[in-house]
N, C-alpha and C positions, 0 to 999 in steps of 0.2 A: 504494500500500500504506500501510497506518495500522498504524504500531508502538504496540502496546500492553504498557505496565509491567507486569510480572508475578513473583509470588513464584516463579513456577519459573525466574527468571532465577539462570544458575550453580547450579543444582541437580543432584545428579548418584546416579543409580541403575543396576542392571542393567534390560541395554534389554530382554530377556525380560520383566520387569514394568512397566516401561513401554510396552512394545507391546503387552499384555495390557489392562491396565490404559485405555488408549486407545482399545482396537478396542471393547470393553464401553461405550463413549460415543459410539460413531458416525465415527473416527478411522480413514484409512487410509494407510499409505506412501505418501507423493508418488513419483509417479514418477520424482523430479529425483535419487534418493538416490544415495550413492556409498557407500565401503567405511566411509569416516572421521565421514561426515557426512549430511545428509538433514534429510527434515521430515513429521510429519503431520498432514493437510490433515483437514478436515470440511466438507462443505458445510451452509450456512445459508440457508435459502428462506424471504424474507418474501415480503407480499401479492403484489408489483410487481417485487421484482430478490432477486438470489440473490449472496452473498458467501460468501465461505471463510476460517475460521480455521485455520491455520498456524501449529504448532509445530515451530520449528526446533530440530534438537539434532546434537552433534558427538560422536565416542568420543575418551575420554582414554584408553583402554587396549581394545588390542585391535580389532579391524573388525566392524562388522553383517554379520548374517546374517541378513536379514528371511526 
């Protein structure tokens, strides 16, 4: 895995609009998620091999309800 810096690091919104906001970009619940925590995955297909970006995010209040 290749961690990549990002301004959404420590950024923090209702997950409602961030799973909205997500899925309108190609963006779907990793199946890994639990109540506190989770990530969503996108797949990326070049010519030759295929990768996944991966947003990881955690709840500071309250549980997902994907």
């Amino acid at each position: 895995m290749i961690v990549i810096e990002s301004d959404l690091t420590r950024r923090m919104m209702e997950y409602d609009v961030l799973k909205e906001a997500l899925e309108r970009l190609g963006f779907v619940l990793g199946g890994n998620w639990e109540y506190t925590r989770g990530s969503f995955d996108r797949r990326l297909e070049g010519e030759r091999q295929t990768a996944w970006l991966r947003i990881p995010f955690e709840a500071v209040r309250g549980e997902i309800d994907p």
